[in-house]
KEBA-849603 format. One record per atom (N, C-alpha, C): residue in one letter; x, y, z. Coordinates in pm, whole numbers, plus 50000, padded with zeros to 5 digits. Each point is the difference from the previous one (the first is absolute). Layout:
<recs>
aXYZ ...
</recs>
This chain:
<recs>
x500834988150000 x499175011950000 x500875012550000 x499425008949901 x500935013450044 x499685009150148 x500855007749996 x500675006450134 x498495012150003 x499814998650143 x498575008450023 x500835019349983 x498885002149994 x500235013949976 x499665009150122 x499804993450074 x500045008150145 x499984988150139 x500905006450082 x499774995550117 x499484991250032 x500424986850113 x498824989250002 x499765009650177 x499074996750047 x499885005450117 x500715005350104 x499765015550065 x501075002650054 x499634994350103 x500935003350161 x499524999350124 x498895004450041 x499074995650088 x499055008550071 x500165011650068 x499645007450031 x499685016350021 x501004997450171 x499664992150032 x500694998850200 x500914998749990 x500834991449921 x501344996349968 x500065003449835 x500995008249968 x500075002449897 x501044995849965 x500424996049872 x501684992849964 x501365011549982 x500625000350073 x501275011849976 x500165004149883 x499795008049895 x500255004649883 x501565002049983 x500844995649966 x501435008149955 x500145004649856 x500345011049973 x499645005649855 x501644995649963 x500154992749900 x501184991549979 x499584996649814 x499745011749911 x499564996149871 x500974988249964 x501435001250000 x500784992949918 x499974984450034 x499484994350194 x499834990649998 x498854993949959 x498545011049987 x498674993049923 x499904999149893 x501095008149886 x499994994049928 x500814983449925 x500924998350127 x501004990049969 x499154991050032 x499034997850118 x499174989950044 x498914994549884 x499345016449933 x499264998549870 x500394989649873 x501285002049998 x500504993549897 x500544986150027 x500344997050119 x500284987950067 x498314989849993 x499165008850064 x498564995149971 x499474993049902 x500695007049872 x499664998349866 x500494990949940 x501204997450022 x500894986749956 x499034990450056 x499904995950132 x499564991150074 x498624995349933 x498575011949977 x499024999749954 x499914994349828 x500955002149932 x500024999449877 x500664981049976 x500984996550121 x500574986850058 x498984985349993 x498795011150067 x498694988750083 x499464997949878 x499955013849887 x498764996549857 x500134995249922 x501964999049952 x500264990649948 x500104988050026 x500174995850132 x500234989750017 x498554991850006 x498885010050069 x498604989949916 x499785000349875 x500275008649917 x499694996849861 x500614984649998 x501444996749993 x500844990449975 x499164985950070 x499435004850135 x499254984350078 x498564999149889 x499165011549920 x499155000749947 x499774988749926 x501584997449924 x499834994049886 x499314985450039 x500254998750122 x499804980450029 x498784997450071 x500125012950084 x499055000750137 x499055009949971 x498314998950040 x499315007250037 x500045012350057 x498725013949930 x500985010850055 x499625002650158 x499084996150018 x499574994350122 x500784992650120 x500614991349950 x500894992650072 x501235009250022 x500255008649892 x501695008750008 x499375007150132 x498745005349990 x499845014750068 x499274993350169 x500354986950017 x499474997450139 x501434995250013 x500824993649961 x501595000250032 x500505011950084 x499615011149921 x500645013750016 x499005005050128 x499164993850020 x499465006850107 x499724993850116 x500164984150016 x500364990950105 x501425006450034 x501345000849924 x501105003050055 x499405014950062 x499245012349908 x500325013650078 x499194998750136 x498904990050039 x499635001250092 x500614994850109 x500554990249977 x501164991450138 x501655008849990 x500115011349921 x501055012150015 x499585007750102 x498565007249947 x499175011850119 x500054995650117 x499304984850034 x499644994450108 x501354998550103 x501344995649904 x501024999050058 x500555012450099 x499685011649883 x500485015550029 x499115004050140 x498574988849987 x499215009550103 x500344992950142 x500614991549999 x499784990550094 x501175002850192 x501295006549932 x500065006250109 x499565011150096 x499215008449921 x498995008650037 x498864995650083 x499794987749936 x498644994350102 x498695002149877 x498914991249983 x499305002749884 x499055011950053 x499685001650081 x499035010850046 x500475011849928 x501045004449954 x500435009349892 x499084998749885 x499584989349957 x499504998349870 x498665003050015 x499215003650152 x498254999050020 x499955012649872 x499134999549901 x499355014249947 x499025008850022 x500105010249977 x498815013350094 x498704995649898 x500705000249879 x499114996549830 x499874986949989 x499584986950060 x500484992649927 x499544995149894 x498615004649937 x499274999549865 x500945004749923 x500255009850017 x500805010149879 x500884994850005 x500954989950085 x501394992049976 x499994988149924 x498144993650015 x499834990949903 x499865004949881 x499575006749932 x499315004849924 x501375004349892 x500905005950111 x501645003449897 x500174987850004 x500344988450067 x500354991949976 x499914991049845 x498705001050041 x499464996049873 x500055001449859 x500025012649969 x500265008249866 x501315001849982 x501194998650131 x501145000149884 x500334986950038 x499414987550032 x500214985649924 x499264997749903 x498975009649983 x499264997349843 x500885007949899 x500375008850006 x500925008249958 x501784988949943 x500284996050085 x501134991650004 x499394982549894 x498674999050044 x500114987849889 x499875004749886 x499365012649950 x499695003449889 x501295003849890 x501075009150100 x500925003749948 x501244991249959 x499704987850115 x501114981849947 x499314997949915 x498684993549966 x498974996449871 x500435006649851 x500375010350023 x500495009649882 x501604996049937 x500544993050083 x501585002149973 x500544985149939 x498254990350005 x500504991549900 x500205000049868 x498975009349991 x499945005249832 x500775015649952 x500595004350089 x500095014049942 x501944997350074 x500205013749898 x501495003550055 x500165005750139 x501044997050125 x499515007950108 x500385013649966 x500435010849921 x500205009049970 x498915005349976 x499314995949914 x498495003049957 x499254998550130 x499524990950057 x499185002450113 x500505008850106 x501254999750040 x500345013850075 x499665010649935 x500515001849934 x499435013849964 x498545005149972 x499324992849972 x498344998550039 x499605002050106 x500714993350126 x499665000450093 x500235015950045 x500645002349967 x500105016450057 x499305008249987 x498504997449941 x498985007650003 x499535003650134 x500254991950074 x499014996850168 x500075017550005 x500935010349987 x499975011050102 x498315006049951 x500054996549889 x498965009849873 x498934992650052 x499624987150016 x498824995050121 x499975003750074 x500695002450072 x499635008950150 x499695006149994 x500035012849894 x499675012049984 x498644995849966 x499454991949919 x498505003249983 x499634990650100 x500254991350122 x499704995850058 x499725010650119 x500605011249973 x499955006950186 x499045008949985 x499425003049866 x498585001250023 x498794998250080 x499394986949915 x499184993350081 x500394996650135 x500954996250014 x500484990150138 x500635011350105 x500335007649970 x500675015850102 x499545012549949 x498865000749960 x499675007149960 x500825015049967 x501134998949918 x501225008549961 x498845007449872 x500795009149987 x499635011549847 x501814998649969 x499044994949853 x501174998649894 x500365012649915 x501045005049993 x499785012949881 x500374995749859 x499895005849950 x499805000549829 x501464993249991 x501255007150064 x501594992249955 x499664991050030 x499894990850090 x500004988950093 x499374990449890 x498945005949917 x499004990349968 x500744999349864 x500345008649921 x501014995849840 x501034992350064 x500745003650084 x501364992950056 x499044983749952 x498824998350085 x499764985549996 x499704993449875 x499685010449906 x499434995149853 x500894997349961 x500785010449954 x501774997549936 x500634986050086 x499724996150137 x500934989550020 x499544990149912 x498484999050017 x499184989049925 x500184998749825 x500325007449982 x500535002649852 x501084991049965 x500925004250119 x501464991850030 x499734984150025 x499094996450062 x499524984549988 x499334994649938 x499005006249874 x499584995649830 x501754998349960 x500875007149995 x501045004549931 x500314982750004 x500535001050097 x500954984050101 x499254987549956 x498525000950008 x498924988050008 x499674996849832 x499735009449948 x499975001849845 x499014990849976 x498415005250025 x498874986749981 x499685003149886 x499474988349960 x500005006149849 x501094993549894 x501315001850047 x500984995749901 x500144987150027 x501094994849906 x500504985549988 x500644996750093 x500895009050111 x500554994050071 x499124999650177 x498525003149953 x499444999750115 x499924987550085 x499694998750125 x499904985950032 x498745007550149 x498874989650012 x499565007650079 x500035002850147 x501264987550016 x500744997350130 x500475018650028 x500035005049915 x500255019250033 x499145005250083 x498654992050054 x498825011550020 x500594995750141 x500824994550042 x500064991650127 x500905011350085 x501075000049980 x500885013850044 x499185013050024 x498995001049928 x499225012549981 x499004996650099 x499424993450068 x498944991250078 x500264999050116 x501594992750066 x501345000650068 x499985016850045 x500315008549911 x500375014750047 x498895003650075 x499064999649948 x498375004450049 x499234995850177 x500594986449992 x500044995950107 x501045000550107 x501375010649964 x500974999850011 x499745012850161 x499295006649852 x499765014150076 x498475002650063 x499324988150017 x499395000250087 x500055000550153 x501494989349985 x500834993650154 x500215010850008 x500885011349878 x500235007250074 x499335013550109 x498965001049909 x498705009950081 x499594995450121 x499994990750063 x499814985050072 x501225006550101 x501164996449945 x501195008550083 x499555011150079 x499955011549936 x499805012349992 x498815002350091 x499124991150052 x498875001150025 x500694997650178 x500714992049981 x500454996050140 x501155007850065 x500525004949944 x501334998850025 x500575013650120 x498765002550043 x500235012450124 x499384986750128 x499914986249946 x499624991850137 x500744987550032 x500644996949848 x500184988449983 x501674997050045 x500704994550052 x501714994949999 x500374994849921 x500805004549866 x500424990749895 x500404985750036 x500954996750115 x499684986050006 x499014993249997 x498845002550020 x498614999050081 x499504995249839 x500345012549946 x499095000949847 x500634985949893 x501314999549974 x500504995649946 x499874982650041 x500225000650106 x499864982950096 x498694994449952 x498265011749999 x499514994449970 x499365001049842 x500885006349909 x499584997749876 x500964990849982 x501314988350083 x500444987249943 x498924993550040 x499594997950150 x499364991650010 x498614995649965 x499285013249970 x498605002249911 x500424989549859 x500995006149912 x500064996749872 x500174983550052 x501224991950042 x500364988350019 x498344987850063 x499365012850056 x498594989250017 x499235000349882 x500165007849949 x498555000549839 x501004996849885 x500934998749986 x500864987449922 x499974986650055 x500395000550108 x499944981750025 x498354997249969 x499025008450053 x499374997449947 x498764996249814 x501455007149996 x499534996349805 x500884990749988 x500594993950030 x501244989949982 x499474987149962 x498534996250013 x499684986649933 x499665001149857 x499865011549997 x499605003949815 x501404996849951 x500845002250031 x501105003749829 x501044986550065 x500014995150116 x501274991450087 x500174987449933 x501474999249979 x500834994349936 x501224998250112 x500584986649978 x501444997150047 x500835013050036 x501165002450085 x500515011749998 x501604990550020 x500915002349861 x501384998550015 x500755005450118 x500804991950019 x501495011850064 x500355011050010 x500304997949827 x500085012249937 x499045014650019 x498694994249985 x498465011050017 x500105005750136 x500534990650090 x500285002650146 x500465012750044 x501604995849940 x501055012450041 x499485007949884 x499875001649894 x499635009849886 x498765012250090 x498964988850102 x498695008050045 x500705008650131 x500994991850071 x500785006850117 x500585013249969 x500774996749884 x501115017749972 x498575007149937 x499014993949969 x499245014349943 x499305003350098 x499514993850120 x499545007350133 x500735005450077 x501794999050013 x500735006150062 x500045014949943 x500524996449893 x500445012449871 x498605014650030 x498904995649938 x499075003650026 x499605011850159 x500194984450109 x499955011550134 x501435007350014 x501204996949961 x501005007850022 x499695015449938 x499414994149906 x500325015949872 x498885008650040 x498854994250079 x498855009150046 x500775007950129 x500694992150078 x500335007250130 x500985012249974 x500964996249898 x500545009949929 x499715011049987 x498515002849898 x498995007349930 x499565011050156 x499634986950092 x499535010850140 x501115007750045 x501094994350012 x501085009750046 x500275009449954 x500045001349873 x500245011849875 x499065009650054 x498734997450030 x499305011850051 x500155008550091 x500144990750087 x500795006750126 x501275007750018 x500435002749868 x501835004749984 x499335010849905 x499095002049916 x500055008649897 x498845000849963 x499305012249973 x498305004849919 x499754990349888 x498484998249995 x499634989249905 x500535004449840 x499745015549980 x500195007849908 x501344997849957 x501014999150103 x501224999949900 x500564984149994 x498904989550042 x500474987749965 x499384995149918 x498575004149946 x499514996349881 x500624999449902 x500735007049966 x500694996249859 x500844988350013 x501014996750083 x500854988250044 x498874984749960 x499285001650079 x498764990149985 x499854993749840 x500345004349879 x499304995649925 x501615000849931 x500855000650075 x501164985949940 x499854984550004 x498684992750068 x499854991150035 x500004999949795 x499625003649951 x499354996249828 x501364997149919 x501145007250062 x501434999649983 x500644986250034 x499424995750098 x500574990350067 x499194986149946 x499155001349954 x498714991849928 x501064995949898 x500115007049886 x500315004949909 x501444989350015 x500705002950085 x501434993149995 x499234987649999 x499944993650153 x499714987649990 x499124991549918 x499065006149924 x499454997649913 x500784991549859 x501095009750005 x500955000349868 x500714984050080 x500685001650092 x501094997850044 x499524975750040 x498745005050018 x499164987050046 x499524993249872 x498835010149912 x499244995049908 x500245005749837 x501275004050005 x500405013049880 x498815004849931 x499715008650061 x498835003549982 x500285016250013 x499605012949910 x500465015550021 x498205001049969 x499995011450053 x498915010749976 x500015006549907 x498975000249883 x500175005249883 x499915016750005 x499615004949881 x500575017650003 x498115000850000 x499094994750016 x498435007650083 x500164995550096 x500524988750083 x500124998250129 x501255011950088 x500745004349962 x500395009150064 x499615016749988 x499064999949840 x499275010049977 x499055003750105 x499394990650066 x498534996550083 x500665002750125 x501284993950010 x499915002650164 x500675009950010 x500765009449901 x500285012650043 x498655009750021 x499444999349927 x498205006049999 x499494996750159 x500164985650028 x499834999250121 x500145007350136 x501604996849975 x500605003350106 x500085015150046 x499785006449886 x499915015549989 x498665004950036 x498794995650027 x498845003550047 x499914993950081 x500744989150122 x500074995850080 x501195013750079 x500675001349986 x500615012950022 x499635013650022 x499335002449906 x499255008549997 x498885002550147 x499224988849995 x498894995550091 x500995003950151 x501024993649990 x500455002550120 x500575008750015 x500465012149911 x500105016850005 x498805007350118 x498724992049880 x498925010950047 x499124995550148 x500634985250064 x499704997350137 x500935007850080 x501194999649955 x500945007450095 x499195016650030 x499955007649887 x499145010650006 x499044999350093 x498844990249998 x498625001550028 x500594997950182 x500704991250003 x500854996550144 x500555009850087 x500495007049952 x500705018149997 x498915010550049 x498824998749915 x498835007850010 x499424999450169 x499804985449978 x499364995850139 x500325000750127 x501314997550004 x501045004250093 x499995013950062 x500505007549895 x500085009749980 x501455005849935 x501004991150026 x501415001549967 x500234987449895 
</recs>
């Protein structure tokens, strides 16, 4: 999955997390994140080929949940009670629907191509915080989102010969992407990122095992450790992602973020020789630039509210 575009939950309001303004280490963490994140997608594409995408994406989430649980466990679990705990199911949920949709995609498509699709999520949010946060969108905000969408006809190309409709999936993936994330956002003046994170492993790892009689098949050795480094990889590169926040403004790490397509891009080559053609990097520059944008004009609206 690509790298969220904001914050996973901060501290609660009583205890707040020490901020150190340290740009040069959030962005080193950003990019450390990204390797790691881009690590986990290739490496399910690669389990795709044999294994269910189903099966890749409860691998990855049996290991991230016995990581959290591990992390939570000298603490004592009473750390993990939630103030929300609907709204912890509920994220839970959508970014493991989110996560099968976006493995489902990477049997058929280049992971270059579906990353970069995926990077629509910010431009969902935006018409998601509408209805759901009742936000006023302004006129930039709202071309920023057209033009991104422009940028993902560009990438997806329906219609042409090289369409496949395994494309609508990344686009489906983002949508639900940035639901979790409104979901976030909704909590996140109550919630303890351990808290949050512990239970979107352990949410997702129950509603996979529980789809697990539909698609279950034998699981190699190989599928084993292949499902292990992509649940390690995965929670390493998220904890990463949180730290970066905490060292540096979302604003000036957004751009870092969407080297993950860079890093796609290599291993892509480097695994499946496989490059991104000249509309696939057409699309996600379109992308990435009204994803940018978007997060210009939050920083602004952020500024406003504040007041500084």
């Amino acid at each position: 999955m690509p790298l969220p575009v904001e914050p996973t939950p901060v501290e609660p309001p009583q205890r707040p997390a020490p901020r150190r303004e340290n740009s040069l280490r959030g962005i080193g963490l950003m990019l450390l994140g990204s390797v790691f994140l881009s690590a986990a997608d290739v490496a399910s594409k690669y389990l795709t080929a044999t294994t269910p995408a189903i099966q890749v994406v409860w691998l990855r989430y049996a290991a991230f949940a016995l990581i959290m649980l591990a992390i939570a466990a000298p603490g004592g679990f009473k750390q993990l009670k939630p103030r929300r705990a609907s709204m912890q199911i509920l994220r839970g949920i959508t970014v493991t629907v989110s996560s099968i949709l976006f493995v489902s995609s990477l049997k058929y498509l280049p992971i270059a191509d579906a990353t970069a699709t995926s990077f629509v999520a910010p431009l969902f949010v935006t018409a998601l915080s509408i209805p759901i946060l009742g936000e006023r969108i302004g006129w930039r905000r709202w071309t920023a989102t057209a033009v991104g969408l422009v940028g993902v006809l560009i990438v997806v190309r329906p219609g042409g010969h090289d369409f496949h409709a395994a494309s609508v999936l990344p686009v489906l993936s983002a949508a639900t992407w940035a639901l979790a994330l409104i979901v976030t956002r909704m909590m996140s003046a109550t919630e303890n990122p351990v808290t949050t994170l512990a239970w979107s492993a352990v949410v997702g790892c129950i509603v996979l095992s529980v789809l697990q009689p539909l698609t279950w098949q034998p699981l190699s050795g190989e599928a084993l450790l292949v499902g292990l480094f992509i649940g390690v990889s995965s929670t390493v590169g998220h904890r990463f992602v949180i730290q970066a926040f905490r060292h540096a403004d979302a604003s000036l790490l957004a751009p870092f973020s969407y080297v993950q397509l860079l890093w796609a891009s290599a291993f892509g080559f480097l695994l499946f020789s496989v490059l991104p053609d000249a509309f696939t990097w057409l699309g996600s520059a379109i992308i990435i630039a009204s994803g940018l944008y978007t997060a210009h004009r939050e920083r602004i609206r952020a500024r406003k509210v504040t007041g500084h």
